[in-house]
N, C-alpha and C positions, 0 to 999 in steps of 0.2 A: 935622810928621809926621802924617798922615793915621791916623785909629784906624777900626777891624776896627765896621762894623755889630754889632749887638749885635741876637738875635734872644730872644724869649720863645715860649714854648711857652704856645699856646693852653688852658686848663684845659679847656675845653668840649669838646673831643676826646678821644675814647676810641676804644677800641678794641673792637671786638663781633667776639667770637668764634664760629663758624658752625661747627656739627658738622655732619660727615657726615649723610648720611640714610640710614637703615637699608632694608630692605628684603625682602621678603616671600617664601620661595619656598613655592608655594604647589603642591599634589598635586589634580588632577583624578579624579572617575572616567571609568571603562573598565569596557569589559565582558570585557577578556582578564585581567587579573590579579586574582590570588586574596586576599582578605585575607591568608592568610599570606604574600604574597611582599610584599606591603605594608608590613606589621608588620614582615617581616624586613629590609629594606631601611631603613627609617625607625630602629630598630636600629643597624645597622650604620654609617649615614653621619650620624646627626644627633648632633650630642655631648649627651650628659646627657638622653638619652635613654631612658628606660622601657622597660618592658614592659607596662607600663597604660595607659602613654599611648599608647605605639605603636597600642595596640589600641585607644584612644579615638581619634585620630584617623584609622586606618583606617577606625573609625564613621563618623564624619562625614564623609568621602570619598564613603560609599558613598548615606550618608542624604541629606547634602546637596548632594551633586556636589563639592564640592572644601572643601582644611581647609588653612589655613597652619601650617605642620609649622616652620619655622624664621623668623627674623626678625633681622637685625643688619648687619654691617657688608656692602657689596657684594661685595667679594670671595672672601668666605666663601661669600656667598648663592651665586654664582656657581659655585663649588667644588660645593657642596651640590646644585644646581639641576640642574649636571651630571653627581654620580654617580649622584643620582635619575633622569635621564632613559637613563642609559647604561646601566642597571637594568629598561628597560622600561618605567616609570610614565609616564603622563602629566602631563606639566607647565606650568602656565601661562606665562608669562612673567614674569620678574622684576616687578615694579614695587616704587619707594617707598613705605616704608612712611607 
């Protein structure tokens, strides 16, 4: 009677776990929108989002041309990126964080 190959498991193999990559949506300046529509939109669609911050990074929007307002999983960004832009603002493109 013939017996069944017998196989061992390699120790040296493992297994590498690969997260997502996060991602940036990031607000440009413009010369048509107001700090306040800024603040208020960054408000309304960013979660755990301030009113201090709102208004620090509508700062640097304005000072330095653009401010990453959000950062995490793509999906979200995407979400975000869209209700930001469907709002008016200017927005860059998604990229990797």
């Amino acid at each position: 009677m013939a017996t069944a190959p017998s196989t061992t498991l390699d120790k040296s193999t493992s297994v590498v776990k690969k997260t997502y990559p996060n991602y940036k949506v990031i607000v440009l300046d413009d010369d048509f929108n107001t700090f306040q529509h800024v603040a208020d939109c960054l408000l309304k669609y960013i979660p755990n989002m301030t009113g201090d911050r709102a208004w620090e990074l509508t700062n640097q929007v304005h000072y330095e041309g653009q401010a990453i307002v959000w950062v995490g999983p793509q999906e979200q960004a995407e979400l975000y990126h869209q209700q930001l832009r469907r709002e008016g603002l200017t927005m860059a493109p998604l990229e990797a964080a």
